[in-house]
Backbone as a printed PyTorch tensor [residue, N CA C, xyz], in Angstrom:
tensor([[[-15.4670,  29.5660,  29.0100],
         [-15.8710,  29.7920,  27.6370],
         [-14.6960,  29.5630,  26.6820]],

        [[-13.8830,  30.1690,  26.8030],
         [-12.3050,  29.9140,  26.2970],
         [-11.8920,  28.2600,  25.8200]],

        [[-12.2360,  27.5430,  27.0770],
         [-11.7020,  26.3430,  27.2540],
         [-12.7150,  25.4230,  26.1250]],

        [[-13.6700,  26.0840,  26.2450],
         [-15.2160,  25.0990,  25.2870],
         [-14.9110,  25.5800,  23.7250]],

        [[-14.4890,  26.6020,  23.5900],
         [-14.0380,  26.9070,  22.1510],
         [-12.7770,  26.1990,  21.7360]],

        [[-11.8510,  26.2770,  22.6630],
         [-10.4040,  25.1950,  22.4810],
         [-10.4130,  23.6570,  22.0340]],

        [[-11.9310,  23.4280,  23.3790],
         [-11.8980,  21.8670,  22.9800],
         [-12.6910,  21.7750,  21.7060]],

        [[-13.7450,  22.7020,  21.4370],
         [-14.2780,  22.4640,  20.0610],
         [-13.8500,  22.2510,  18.8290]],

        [[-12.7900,  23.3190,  19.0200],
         [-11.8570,  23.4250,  17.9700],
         [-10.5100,  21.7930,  17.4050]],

        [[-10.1540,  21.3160,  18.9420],
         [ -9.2070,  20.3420,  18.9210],
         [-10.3560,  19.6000,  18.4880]],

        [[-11.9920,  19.0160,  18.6980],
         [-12.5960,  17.7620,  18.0130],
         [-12.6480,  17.7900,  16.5410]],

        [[-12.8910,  19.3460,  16.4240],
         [-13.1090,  19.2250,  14.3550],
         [-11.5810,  19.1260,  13.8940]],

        [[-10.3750,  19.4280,  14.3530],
         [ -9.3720,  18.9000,  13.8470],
         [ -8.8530,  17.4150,  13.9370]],

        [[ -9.1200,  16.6690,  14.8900],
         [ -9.5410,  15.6260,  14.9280],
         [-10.3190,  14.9830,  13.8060]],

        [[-11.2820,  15.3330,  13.7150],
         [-12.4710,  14.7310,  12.8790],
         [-11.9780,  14.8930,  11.7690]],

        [[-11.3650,  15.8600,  11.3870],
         [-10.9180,  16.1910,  10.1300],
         [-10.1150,  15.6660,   9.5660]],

        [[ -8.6240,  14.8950,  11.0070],
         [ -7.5380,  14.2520,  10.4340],
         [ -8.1650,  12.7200,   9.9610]],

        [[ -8.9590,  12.0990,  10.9050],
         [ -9.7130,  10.9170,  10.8310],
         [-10.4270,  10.7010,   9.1560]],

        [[-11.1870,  11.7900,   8.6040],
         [-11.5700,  11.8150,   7.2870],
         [-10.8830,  11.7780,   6.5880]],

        [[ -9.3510,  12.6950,   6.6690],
         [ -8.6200,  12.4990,   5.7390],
         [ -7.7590,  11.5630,   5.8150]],

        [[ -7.3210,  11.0350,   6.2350],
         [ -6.9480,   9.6910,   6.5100],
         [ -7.5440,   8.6120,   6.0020]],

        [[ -8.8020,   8.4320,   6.2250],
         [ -9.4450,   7.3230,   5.7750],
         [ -9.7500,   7.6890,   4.5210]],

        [[ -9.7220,   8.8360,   3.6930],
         [ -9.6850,   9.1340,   2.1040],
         [ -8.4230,   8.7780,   1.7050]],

        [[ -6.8290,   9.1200,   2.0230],
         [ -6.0970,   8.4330,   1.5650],
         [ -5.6730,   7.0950,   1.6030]],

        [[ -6.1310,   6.4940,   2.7280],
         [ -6.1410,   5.1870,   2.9320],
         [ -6.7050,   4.1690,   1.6060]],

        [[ -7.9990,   5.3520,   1.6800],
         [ -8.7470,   4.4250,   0.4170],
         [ -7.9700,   4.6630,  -0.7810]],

        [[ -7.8670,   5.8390,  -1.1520],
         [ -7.1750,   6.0020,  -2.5090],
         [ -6.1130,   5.5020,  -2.6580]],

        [[ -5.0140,   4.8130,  -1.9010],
         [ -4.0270,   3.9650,  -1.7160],
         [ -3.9710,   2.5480,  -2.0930]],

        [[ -5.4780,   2.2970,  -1.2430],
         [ -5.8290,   1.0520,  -1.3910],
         [ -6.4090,   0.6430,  -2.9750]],

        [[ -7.0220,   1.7900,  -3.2100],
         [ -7.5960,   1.7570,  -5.3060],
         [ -6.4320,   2.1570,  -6.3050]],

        [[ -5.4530,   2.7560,  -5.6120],
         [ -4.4580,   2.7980,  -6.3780],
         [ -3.6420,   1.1870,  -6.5870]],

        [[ -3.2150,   0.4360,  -5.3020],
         [ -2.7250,  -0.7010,  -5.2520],
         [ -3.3970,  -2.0870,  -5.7050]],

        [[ -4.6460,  -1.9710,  -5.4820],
         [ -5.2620,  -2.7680,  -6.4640],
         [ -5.2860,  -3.0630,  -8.1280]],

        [[ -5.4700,  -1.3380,  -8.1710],
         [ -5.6500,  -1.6170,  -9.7830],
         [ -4.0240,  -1.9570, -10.4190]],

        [[ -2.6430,  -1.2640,  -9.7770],
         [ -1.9150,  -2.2340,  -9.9550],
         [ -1.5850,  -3.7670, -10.0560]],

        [[ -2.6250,  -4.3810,  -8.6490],
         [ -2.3410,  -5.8520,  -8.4360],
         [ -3.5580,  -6.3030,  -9.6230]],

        [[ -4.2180,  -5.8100, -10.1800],
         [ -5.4830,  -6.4590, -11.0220],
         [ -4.6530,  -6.5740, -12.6740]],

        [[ -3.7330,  -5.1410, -12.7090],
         [ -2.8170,  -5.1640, -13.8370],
         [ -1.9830,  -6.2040, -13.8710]],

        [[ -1.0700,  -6.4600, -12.6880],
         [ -0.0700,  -7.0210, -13.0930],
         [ -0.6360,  -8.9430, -13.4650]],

        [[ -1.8240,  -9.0500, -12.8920],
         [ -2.3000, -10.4450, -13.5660],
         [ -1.3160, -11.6620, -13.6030]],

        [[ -0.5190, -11.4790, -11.8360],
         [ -0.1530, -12.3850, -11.3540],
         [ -0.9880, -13.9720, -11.2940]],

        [[ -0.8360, -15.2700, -11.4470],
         [ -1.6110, -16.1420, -11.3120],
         [ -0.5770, -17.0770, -10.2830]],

        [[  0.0890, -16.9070, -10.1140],
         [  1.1420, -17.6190,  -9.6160],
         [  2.3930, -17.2040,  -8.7950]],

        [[  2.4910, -17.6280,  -7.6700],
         [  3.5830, -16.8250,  -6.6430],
         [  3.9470, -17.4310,  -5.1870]],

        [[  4.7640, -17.3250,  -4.9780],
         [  5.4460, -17.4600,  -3.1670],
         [  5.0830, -16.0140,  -2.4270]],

        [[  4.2660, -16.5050,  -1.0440],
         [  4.5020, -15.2530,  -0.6520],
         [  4.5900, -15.8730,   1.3620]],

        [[  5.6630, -15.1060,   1.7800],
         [  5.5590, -15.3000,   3.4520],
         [  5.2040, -14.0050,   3.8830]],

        [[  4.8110, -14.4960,   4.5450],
         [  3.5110, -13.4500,   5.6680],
         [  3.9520, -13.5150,   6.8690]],

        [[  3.9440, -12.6640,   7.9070],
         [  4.2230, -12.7270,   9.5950],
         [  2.4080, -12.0430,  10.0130]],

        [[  2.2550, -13.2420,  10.7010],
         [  0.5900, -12.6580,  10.6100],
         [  0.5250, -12.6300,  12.6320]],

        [[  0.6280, -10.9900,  12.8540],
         [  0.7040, -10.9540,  14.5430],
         [ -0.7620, -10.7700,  14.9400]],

        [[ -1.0250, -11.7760,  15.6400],
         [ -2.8130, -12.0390,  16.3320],
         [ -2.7770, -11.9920,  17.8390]],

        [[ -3.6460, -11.8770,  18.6710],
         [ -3.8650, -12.8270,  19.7150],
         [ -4.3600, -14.1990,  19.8680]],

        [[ -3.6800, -15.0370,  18.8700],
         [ -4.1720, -16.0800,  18.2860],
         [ -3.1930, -17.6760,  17.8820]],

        [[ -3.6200, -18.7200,  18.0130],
         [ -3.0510, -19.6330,  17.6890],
         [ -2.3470, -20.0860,  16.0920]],

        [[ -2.8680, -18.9930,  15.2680],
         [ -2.2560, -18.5380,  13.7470],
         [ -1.1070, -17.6960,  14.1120]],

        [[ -1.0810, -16.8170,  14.9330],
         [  0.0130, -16.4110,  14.8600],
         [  1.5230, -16.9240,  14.6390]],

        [[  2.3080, -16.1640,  13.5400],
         [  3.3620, -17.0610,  13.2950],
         [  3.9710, -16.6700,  11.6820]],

        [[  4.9120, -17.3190,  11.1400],
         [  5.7840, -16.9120,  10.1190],
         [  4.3760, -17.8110,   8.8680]],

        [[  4.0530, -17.6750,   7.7910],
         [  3.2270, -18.6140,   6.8580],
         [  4.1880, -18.0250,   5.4950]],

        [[  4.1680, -19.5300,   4.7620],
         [  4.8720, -19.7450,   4.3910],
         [  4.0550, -20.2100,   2.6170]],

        [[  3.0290, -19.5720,   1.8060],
         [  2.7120, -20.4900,   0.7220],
         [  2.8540, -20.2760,  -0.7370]],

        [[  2.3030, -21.3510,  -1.3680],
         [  2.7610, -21.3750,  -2.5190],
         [  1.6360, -21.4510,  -3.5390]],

        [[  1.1680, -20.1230,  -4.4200],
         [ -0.4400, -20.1030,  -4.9660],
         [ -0.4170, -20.0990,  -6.0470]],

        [[ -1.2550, -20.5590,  -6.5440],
         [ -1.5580, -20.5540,  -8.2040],
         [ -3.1430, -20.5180,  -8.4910]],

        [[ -3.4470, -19.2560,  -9.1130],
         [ -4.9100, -18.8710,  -9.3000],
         [ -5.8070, -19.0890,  -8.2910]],

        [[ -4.9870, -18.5930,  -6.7110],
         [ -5.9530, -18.3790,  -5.7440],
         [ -5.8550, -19.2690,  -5.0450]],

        [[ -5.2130, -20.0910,  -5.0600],
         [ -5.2740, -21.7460,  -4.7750],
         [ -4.1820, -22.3270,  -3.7300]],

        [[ -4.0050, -22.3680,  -2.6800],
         [ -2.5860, -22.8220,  -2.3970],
         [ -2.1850, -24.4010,  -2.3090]],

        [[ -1.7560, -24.6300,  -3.1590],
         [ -0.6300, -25.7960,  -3.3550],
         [  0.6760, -25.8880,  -2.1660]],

        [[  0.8000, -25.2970,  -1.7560],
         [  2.1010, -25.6810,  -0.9880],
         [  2.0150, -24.7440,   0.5440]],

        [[  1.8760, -25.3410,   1.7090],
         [  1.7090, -24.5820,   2.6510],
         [  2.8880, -24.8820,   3.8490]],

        [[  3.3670, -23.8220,   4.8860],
         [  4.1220, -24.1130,   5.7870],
         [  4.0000, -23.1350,   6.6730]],

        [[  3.8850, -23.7300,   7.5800],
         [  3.7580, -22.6240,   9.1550],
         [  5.1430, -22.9210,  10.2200]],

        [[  5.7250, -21.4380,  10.3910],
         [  6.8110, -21.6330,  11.3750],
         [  7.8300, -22.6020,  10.9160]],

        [[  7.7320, -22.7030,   9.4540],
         [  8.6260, -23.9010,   9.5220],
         [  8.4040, -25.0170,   8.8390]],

        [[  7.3490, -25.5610,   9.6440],
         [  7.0090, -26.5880,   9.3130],
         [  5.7080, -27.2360,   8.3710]],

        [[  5.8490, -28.2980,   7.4820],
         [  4.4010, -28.3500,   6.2460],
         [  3.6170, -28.3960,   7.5710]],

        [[  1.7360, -27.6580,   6.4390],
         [  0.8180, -27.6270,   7.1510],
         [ -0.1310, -27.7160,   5.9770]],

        [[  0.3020, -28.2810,   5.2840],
         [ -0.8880, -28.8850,   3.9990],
         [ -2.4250, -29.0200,   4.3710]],

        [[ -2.5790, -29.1080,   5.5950],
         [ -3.7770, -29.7200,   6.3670],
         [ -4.6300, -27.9430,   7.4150]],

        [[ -3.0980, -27.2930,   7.0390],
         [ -3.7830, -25.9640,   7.1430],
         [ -4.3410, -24.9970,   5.9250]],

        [[ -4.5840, -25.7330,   4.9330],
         [ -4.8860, -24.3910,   3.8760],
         [ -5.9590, -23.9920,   3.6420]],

        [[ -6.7680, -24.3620,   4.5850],
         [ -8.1010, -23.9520,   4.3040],
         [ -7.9970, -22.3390,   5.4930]],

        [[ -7.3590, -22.5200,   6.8810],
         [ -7.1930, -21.2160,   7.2680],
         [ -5.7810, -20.3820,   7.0090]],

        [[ -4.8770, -20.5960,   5.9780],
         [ -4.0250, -20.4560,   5.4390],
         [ -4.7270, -19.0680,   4.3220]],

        [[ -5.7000, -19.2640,   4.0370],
         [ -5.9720, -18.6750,   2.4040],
         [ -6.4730, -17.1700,   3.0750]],

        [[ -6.4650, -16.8910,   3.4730],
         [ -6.8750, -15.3140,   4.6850],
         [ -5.6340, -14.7370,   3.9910]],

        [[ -4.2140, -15.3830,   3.6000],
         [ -2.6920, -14.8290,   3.3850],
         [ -2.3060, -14.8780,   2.2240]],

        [[ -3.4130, -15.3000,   1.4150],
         [ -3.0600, -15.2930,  -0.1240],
         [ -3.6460, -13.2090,  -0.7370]],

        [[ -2.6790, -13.2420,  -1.3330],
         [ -2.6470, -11.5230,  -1.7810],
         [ -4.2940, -11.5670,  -2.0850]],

        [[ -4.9200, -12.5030,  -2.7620],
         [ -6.1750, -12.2970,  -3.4770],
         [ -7.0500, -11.8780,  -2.3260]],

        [[ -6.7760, -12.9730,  -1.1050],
         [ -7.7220, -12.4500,   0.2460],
         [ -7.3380, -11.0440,   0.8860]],

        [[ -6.2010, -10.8920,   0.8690],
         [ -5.8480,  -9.7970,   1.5650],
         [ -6.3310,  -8.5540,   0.6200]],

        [[ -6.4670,  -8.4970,  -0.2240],
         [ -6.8010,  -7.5380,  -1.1260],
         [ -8.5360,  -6.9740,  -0.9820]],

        [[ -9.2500,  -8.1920,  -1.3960],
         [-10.1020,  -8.6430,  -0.5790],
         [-10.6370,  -8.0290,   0.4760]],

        [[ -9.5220,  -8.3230,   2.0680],
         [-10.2330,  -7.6500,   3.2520],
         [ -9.8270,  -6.0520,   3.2270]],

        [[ -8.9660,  -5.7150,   2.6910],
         [ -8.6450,  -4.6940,   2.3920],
         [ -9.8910,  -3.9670,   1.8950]],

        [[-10.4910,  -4.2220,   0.9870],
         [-11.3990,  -3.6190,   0.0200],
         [-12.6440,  -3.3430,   1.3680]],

        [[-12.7730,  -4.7360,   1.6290],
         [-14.2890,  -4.7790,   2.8200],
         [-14.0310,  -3.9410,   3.7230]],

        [[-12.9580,  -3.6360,   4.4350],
         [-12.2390,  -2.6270,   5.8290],
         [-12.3320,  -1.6650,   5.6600]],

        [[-12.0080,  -0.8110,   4.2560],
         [-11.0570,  -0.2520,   4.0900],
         [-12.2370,   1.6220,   4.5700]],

        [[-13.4820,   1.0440,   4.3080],
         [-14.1860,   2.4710,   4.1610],
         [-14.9730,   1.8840,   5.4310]],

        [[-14.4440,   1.6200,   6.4540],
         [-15.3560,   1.7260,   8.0200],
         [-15.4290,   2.7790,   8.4170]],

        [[-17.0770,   3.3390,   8.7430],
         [-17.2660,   4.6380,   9.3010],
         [-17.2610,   4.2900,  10.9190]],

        [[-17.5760,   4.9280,  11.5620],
         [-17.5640,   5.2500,  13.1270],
         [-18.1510,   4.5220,  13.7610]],

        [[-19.1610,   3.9330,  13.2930],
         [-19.8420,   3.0980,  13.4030],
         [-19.2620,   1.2780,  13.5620]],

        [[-18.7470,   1.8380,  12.7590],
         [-17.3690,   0.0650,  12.9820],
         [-16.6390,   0.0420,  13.6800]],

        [[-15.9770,  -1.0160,  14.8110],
         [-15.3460,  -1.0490,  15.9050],
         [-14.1010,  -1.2330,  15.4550]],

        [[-13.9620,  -1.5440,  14.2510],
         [-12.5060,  -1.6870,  13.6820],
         [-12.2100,  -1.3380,  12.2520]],

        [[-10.8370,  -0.6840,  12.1000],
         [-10.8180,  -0.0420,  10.6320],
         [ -9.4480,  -0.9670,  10.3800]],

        [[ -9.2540,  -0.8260,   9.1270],
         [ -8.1720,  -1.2690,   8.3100],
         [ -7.1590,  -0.4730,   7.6280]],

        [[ -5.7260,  -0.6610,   8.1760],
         [ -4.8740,   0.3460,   7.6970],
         [ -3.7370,  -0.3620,   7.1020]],

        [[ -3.5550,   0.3210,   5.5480],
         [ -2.3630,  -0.6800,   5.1520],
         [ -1.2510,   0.1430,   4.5380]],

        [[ -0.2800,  -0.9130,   3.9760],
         [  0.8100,  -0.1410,   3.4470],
         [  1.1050,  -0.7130,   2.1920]],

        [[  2.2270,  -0.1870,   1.4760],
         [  2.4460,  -0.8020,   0.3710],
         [  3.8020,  -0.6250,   0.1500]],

        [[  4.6810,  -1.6670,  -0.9670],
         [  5.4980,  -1.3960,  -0.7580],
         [  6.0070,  -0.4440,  -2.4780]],

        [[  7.2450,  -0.5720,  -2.6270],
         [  8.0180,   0.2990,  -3.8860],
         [  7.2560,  -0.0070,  -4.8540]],

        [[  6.7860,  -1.0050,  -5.6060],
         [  5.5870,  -1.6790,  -6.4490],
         [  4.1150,  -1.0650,  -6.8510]],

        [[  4.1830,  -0.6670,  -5.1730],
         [  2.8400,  -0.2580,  -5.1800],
         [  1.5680,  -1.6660,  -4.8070]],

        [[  2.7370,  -2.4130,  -4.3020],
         [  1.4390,  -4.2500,  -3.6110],
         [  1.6600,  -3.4070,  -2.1440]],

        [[  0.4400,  -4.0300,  -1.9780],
         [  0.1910,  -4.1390,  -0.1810],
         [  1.2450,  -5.0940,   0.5370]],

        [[  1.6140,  -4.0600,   1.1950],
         [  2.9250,  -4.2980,   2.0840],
         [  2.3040,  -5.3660,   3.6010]],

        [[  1.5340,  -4.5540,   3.7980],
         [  1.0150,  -4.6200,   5.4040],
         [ -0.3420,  -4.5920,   5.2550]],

        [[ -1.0670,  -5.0200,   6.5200],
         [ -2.2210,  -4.8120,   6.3610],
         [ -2.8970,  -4.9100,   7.5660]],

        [[ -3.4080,  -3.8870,   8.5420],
         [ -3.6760,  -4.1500,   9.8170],
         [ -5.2650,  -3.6350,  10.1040]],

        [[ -5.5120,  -4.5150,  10.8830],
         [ -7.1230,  -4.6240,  11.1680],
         [ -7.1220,  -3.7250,  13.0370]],

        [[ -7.3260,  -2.4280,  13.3190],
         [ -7.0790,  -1.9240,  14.4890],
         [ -8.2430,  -1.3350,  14.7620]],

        [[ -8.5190,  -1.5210,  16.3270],
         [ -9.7280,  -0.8260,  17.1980],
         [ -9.8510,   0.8540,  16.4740]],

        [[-11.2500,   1.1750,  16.0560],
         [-11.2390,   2.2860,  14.9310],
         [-11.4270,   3.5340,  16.7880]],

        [[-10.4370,   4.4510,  16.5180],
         [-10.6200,   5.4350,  17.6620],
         [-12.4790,   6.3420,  17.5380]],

        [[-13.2370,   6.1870,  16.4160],
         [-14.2740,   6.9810,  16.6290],
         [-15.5940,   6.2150,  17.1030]],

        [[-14.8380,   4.7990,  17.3150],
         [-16.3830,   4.0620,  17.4320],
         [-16.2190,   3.9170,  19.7090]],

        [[-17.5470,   4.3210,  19.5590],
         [-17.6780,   4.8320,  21.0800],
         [-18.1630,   3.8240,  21.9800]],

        [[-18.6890,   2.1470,  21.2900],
         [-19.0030,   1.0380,  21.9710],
         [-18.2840,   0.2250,  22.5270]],

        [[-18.2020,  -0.3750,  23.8050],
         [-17.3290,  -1.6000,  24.2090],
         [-17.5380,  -2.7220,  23.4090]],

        [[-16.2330,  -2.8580,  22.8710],
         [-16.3000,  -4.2280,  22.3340],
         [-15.8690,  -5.5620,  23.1790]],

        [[-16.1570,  -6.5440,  23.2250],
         [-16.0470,  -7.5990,  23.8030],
         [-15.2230,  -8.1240,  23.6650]],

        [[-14.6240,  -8.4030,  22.1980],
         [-13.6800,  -9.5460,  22.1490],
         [-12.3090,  -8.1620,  21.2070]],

        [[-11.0070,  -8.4020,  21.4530],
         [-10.1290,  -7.6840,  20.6340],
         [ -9.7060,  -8.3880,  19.5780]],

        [[ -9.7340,  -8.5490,  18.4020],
         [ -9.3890,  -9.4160,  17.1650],
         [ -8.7910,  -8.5460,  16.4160]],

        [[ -8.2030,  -7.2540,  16.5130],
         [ -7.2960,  -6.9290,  16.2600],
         [ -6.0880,  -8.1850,  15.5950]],

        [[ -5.5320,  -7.5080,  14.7720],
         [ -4.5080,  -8.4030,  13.8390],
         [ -3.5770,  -7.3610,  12.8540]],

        [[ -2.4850,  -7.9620,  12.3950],
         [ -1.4760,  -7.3840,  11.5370],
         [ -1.0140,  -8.6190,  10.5050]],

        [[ -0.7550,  -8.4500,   8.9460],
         [ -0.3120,  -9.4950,   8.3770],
         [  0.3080,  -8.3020,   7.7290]],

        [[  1.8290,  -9.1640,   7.8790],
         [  3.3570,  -8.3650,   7.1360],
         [  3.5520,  -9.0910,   6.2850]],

        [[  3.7900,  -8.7960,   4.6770],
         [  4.2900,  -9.3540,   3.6520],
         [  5.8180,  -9.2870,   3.6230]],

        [[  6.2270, -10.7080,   4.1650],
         [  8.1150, -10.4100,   4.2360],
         [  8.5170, -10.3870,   2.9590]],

        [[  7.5680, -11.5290,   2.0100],
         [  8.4830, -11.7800,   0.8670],
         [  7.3270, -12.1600,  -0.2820]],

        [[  7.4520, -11.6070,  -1.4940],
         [  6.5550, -11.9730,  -2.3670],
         [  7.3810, -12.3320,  -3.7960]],

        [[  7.0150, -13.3210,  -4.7630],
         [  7.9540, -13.5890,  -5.4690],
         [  6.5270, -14.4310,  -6.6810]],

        [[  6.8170, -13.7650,  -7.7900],
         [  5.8230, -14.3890,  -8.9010],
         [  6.5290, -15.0300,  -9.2290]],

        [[  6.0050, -16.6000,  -9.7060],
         [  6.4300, -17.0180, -10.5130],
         [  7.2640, -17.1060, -11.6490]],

        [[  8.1150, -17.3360, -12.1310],
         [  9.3190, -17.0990, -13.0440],
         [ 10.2990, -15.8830, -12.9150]],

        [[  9.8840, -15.2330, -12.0500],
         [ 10.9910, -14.1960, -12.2130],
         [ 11.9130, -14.7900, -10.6290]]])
């Protein structure tokens, strides 16, 4: 009896950290937006380290203007011919999946957890197996995209 009250007790604290968590997550995420909607960037450099189980994985390297990328490089090297799966790394998308992730209930096999940096822009942004969803998933698509470097235009 002891032991059934213990574990009861450890699931609603659980449950509890999980809610609150995903409330500050969000309010983080509406806080950093309405910054990025203020500052009414149109134009910028930004490199990304985007860690996948995936053939994207790798340093990206572009160059955007109103959503748009003009100038692309992977690992290094131009990939002009990549910007159509390039644009997943433009702040506008990431903001974006952020928004769609960001309120997954239990029900979703994967939640979205991000960071931000001194600014208040999304630092990080990681797509991870959500611990309350109780189904086998098939495939892991799990992912992380790190903002190394962001730089607007003229400054």
């Amino acid at each position: 009896m002891k032991h059934e009250y213990r574990y009861k007790f450890a699931v609603l604290i659980i449950l509890f950290s999980l809610n609150l968590y995903a409330g500050e997550n969000e309010n983080l995420y509406n806080r950093s937006l309405a910054k990025w909607n203020k500052s009414r960037i149109k134009e910028y450099f930004i490199k990304i380290n985007f860690t996948a189980f995936s053939p994207m994985a790798g340093i990206w390297e572009l160059k955007v203007k109103d959503g748009n990328i003009y100038l692309c490089t992977f690992n290094g090297k131009t990939a002009d011919s990549n910007n159509k799966s390039a644009e997943m790394f433009t702040m506008e998308n990431i903001y974006k999946m952020a928004g769609e992730g960001i309120t997954a209930g239990k029900n979703d096999p994967f939640i979205i957890k991000i960071t931000c940096d001194k600014k208040g822009l999304i630092k990080s942004l990681a797509k991870i197996r959500n611990p309350e969803f109780k189904n086998k998933v098939k495939t892991d698509t799990s992912f992380k995209i790190e903002v190394l470097d962001f730089i607007p235009a003229g400054k």
